[in-house]
N, CA, C and O of each residue as an XYZ file, in Angstrom:
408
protein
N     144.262    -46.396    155.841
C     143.396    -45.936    154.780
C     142.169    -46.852    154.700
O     142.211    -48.072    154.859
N     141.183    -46.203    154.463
C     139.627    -46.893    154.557
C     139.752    -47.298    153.090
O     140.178    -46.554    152.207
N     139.290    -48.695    152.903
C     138.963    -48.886    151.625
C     137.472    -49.554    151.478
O     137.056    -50.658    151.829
N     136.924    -48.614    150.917
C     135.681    -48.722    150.725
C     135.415    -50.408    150.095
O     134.859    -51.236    150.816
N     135.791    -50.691    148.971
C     135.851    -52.094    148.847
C     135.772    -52.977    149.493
O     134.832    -53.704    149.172
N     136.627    -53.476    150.737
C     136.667    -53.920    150.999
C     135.660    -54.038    152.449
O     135.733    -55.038    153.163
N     134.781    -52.952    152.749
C     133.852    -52.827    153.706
C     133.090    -53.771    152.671
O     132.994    -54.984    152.853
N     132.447    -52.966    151.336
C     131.478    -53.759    150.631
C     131.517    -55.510    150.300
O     130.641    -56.365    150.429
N     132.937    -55.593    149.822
C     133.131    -57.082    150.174
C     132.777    -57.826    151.661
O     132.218    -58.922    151.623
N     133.112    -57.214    152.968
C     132.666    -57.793    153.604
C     131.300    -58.328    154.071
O     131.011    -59.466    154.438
N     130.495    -57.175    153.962
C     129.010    -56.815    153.988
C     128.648    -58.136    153.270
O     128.237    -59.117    153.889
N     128.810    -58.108    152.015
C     128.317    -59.016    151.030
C     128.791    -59.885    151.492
O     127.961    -60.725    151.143
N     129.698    -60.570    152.186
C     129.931    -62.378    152.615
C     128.985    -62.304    153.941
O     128.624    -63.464    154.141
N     128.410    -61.424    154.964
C     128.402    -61.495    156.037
C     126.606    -62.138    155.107
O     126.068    -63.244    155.138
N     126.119    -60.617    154.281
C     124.828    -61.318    154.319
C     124.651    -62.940    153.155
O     123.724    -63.742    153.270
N     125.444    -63.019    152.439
C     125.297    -64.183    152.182
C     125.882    -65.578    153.256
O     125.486    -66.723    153.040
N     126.729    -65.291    154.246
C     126.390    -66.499    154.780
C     125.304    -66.534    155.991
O     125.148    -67.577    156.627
N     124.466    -65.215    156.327
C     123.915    -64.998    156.925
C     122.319    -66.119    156.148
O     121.394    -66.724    156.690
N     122.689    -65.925    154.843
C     121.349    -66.376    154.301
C     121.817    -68.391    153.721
O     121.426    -69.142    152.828
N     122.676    -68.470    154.704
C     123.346    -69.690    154.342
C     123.498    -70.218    152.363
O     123.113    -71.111    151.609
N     124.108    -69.270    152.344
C     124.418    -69.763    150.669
C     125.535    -69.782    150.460
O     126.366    -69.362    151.264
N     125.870    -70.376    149.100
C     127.630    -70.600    148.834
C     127.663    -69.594    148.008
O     126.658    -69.078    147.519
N     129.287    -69.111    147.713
C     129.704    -68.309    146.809
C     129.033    -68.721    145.461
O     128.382    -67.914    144.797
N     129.244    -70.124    145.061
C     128.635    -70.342    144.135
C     127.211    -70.642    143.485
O     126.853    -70.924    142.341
N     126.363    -70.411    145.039
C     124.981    -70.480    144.352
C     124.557    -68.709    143.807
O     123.798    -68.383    142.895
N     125.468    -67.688    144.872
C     124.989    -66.743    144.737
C     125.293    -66.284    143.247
O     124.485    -65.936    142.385
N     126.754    -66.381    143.172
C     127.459    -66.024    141.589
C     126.839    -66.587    140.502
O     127.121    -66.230    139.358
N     125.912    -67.544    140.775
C     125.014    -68.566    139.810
C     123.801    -67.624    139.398
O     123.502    -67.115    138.318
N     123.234    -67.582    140.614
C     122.198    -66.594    140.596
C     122.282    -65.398    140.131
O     121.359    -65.102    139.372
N     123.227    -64.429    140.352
C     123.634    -63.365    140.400
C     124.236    -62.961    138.462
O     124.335    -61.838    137.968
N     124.497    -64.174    137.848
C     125.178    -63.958    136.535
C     126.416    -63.654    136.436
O     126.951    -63.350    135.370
N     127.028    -63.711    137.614
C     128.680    -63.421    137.834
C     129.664    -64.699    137.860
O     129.290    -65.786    138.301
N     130.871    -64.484    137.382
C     131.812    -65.092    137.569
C     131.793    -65.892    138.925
O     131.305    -65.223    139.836
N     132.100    -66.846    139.200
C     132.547    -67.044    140.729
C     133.757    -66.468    141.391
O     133.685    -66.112    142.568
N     134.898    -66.351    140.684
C     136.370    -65.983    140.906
C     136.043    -64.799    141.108
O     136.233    -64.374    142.247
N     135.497    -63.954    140.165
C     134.962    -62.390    140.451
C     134.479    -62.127    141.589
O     135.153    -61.419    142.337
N     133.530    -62.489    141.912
C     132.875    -62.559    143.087
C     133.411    -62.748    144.463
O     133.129    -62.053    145.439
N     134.210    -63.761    144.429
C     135.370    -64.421    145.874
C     136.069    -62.975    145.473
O     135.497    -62.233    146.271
N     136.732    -62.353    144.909
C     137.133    -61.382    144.707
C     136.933    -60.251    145.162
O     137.748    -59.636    145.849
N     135.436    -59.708    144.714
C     134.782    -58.636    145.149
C     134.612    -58.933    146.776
O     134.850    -57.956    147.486
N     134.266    -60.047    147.393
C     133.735    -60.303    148.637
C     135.521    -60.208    149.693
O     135.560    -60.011    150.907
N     136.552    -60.376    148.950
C     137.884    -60.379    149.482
C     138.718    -59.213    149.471
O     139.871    -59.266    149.896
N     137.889    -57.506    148.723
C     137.362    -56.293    148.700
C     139.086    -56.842    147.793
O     140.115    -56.309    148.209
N     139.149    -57.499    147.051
C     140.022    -56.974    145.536
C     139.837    -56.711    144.536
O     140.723    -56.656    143.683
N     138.660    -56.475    144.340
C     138.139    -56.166    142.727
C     136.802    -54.810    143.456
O     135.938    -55.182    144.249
N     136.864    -53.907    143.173
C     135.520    -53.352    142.896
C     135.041    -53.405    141.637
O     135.510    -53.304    140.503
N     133.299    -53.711    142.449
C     131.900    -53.830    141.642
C     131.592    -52.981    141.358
O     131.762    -51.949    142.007
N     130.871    -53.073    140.013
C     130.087    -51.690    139.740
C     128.878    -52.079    140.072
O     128.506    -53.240    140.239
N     128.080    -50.832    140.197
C     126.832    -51.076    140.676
C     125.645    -52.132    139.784
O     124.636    -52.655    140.257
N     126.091    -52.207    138.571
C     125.313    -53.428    138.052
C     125.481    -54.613    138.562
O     124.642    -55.509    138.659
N     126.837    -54.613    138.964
C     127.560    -55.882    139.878
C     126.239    -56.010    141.168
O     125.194    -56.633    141.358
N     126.936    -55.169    141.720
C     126.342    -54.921    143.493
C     124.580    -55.432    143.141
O     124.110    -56.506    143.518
N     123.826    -54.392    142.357
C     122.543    -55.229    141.857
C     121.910    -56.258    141.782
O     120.778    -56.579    142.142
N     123.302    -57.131    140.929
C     122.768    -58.013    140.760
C     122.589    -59.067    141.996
O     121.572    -59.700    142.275
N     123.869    -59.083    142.669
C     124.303    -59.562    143.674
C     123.120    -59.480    144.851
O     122.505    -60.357    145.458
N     123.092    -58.263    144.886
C     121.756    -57.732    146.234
C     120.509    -58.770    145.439
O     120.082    -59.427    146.389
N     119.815    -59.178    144.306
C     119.297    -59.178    144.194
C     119.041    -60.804    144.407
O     117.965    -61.400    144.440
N     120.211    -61.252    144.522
C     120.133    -62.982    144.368
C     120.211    -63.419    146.283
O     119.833    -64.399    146.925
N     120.659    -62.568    146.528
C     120.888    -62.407    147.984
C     119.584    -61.862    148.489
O     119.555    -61.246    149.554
N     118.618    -62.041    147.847
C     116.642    -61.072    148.288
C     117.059    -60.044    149.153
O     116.537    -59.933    150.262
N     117.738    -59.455    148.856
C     118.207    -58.174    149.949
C     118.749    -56.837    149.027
O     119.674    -56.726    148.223
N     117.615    -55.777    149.589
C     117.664    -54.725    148.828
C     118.966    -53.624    148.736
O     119.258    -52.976    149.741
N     119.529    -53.499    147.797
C     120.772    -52.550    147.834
C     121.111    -51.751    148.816
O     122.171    -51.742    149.441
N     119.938    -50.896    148.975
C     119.966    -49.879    150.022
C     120.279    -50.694    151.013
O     121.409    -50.297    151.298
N     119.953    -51.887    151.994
C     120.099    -52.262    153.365
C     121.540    -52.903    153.364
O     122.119    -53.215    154.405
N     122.098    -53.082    152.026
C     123.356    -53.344    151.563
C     124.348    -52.314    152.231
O     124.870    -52.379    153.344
N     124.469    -51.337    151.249
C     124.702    -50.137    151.009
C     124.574    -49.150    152.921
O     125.565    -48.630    153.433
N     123.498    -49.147    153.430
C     123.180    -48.524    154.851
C     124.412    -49.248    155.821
O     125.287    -48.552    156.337
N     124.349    -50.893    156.012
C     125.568    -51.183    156.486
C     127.114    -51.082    155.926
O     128.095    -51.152    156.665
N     127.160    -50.937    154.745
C     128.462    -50.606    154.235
C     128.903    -49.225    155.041
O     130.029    -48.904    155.420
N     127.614    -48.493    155.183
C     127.727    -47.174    155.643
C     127.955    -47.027    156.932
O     128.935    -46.435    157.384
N     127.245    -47.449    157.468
C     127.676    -47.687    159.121
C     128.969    -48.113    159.619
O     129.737    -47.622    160.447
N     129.021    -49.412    158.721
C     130.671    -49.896    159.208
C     132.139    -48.679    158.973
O     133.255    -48.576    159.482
N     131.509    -48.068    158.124
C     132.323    -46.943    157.566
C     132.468    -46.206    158.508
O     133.584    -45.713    158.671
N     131.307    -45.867    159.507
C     130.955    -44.349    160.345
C     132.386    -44.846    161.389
O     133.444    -44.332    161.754
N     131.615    -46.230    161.588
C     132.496    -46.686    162.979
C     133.883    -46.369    163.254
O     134.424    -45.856    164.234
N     134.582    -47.054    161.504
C     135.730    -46.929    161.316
C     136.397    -45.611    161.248
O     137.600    -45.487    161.479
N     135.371    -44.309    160.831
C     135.846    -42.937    160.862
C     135.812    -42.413    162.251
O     136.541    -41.472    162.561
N     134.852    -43.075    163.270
C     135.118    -42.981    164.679
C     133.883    -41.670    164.558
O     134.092    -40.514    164.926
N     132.526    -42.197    163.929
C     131.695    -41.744    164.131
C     130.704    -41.894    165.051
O     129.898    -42.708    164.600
N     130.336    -41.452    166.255
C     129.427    -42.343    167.438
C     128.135    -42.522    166.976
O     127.609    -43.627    167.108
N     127.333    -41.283    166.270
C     125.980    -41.504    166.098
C     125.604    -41.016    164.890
O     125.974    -39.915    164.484
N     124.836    -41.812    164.231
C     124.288    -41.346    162.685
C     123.407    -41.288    162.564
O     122.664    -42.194    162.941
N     122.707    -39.580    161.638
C     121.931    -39.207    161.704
C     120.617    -40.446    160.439
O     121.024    -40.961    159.397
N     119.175    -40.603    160.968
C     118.700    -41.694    160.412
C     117.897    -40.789    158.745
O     117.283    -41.258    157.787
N     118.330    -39.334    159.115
C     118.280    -38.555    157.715
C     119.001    -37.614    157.768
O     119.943    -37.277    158.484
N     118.252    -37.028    156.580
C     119.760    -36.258    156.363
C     118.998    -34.605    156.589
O     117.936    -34.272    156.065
N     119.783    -33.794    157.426
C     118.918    -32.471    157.601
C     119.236    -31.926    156.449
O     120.090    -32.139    155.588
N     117.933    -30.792    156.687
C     118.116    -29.666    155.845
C     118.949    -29.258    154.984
O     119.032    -29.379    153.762
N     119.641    -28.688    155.876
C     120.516    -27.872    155.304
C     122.073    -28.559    155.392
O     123.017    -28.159    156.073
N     122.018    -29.780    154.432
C     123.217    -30.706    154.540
C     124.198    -30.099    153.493
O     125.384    -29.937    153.783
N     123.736    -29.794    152.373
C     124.232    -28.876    150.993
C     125.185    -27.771    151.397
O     126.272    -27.451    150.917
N     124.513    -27.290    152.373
C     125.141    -26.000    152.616
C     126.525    -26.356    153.225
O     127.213    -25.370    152.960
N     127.255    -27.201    153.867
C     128.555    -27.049    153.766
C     129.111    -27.248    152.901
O     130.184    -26.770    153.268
N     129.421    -27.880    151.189
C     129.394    -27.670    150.406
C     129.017    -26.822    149.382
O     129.567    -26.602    148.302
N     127.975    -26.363    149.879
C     127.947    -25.531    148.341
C     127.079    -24.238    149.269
O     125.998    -24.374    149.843
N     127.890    -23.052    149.201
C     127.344    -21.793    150.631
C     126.185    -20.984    149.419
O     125.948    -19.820    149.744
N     125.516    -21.416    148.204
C     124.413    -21.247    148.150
C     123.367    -21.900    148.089
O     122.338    -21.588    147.490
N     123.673    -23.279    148.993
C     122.502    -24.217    148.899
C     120.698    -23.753    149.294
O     119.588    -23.963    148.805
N     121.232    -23.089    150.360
C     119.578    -22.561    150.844
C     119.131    -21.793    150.498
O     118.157    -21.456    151.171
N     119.590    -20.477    148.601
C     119.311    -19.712    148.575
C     119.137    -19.886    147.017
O     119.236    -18.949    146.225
N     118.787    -21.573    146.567
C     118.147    -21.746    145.391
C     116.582    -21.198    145.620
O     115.772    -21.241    144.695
């Protein structure tokens, strides 16, 4: 079972030690707990997105580029080879069979 959590926890340790910082400068920065945080990054607690925010934000790294690799690592793991860099048209329409006929 994919647990989304714990992709996002990883993401988030990779780019904070990527940006050489400690758990605790980021959680400093960030307005979070530290324990919370080792937490979220150890994908046992999910963040809410005020979390993730804040976090992206102490980390100078924008949610979305957060979020895009959370996504990718995801594709991999679903044994996706290639991802599309948008989203077509008519993506709605397998979900909802009157998307193209708003």
């Amino acid at each position: 079972m994919i647990l989304v959590r714990q992709e996002i926890g990883d993401v988030l340790r990779d780019f904070r030690l990527q940006k050489g910082r400690t758990l605790r400068q980021v959680a400093s920065k960030a307005s979070v707990a530290l324990g919370y945080l080792s937490e979220v990054e150890r994908g046992q607690k999910e963040a809410s997105s005020e979390i993730l925010a804040s976090v992206a934000d102490a980390l100078d790294t924008p949610i979305s580029v957060i979020m895009r690799e959370v996504g990718d690592r995801l594709a991999v793991i679903e044994g996706i080879d290639t991802f599309p860099d948008t989203v077509p048209d008519d993506f709605g329409a397998a979900y909802d069979p009157g998307f193209l006929v708003r």
